[in-house]
N, C-alpha and C positions, 0 to 999 in steps of 0.2 A: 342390487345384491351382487356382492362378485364370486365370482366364478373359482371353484377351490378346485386343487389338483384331485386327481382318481386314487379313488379309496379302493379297499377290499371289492366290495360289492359292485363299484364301476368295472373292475376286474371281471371279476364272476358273471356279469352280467355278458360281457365280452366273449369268453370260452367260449358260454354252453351259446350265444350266437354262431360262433364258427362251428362248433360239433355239433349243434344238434337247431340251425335255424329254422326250423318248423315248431320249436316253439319258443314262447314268450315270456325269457325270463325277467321282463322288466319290472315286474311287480317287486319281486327280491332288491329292488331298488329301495322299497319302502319296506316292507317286511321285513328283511334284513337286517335293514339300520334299527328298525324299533326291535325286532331280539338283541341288534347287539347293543342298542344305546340303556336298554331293558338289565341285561345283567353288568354291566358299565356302572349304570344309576345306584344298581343294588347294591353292589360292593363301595360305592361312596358313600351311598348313606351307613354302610356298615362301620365303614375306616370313619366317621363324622363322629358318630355314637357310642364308639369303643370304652371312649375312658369313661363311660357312665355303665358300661361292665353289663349294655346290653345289645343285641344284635336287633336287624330292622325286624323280623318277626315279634320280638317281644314290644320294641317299639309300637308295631301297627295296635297289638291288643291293647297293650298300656293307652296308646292315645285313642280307642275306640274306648274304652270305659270312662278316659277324662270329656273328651267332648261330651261325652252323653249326660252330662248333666250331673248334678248333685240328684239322688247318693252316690253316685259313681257305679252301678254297677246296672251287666247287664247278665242275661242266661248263658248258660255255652251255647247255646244253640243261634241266640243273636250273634255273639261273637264268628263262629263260625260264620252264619252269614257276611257278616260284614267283611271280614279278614282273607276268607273265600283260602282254606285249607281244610283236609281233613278234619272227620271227628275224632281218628287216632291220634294226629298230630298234634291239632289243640290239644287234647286229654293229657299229652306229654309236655306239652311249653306252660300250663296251666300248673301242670306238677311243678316245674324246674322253675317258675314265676314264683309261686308259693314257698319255695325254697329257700328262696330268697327275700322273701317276706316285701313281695311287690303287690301279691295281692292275696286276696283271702276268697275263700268257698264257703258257704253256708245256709241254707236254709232260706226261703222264702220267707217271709214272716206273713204274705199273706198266704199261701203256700207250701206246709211243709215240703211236699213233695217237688216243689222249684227250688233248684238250687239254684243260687245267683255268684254271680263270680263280682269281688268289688277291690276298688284302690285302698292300699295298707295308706297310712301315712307317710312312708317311704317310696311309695310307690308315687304317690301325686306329685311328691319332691323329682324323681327322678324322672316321671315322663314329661314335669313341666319343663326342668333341666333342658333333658335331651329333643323336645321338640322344637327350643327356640335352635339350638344346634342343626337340626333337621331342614328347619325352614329356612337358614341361613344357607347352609349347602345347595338346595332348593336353589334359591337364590344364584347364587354364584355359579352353579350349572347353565341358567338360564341368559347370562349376561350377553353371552354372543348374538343373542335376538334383540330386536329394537322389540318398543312394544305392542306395534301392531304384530309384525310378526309370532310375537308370544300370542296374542289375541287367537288370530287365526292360525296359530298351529295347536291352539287348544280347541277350536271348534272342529279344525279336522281331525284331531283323536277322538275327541266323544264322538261324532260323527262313526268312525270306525268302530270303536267301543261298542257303540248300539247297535250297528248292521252288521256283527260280526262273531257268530254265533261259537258254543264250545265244541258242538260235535261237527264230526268232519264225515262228507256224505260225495264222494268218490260222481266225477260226472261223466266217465266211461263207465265203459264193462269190457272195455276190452282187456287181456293179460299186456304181460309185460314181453316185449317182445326176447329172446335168448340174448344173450349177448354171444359175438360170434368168438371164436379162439383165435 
């Protein structure tokens, strides 16, 4: 593997060693890069999918109702799970989806009381469109790894993914100390 010049975060990692070497900012080494290679990712996939006149949020729901199978549709409630946003949020991208007659809401038919959210015929068109787009960029992102490396840089994210909880649970108690003037 060779050896690339110091980035931001080799930077950073640097400082807080001189100002503050009692602790260990090395971790920011990897956490770091994944927030920033995280909204990097997200605005390419945005700038990818543009001319199909939808962003990666709408993408994510469009292509969770196409995988899931013929009839295409799942609950908001699945959705949510899946897409892992708000329930205000979805309630609003569901609105502006529908708007645009990407997807439809209606009644459970086993269920009145389930509403099921499902793919228009425009909608299957444009997330089929915009996925092969998707996985192309996908793609092209990924070139600079051979493919072991892709291998195992996919096993140590799920790895992290799974030991790596939402809530955050503080391992001092101590305060902060003043900062002096």
């Amino acid at each position: 593997m060779e050896q690339s010049k110091d980035d931001i975060l080799d930077l950073l990692v640097k400082q807080w060693k001189n100002e503050r070497p009692d602790l260990d900012a090395s971790p920011m080494l990897i956490v770091g890069r994944i927030l920033k290679l995280g909204k990097l990712l997200e605005k390419r996939a945005n700038a990818a999918i543009q001319d199909k006149s939808i962003v990666y949020t709408d993408l994510d729901v469009l292509a969770t109702l196409r995988r899931s199978g013929k009839p295409y549709e799942l609950t908001p409630k699945q959705l949510i799970e899946s897409v892992l946003i708000t329930s205000g949020a979805m309630t609003a991208l569901l609105k502006r989806l529908e708007k645009l007659n990407l997807i439809y809401r209606a009644p459970s038919q086993k269920d009145g009381r389930v509403i099921k959210v499902g793919l228009t015929k425009k909608g299957f068109e444009v997330i089929d469109a915009a996925i092969e787009i998707r996985f192309e960029e996908a793609r092209k992102t990924v070139t600079s790894l051979n493919r072991d490396e892709r291998k195992h840089l996919a096993v140590l994210l799920k790895k992290m993914l799974q030991t790596t909880t939402f809530n955050y649970t503080p391992t001092s108690t101590e305060t902060r100390p003043e900062l002096s003037e």
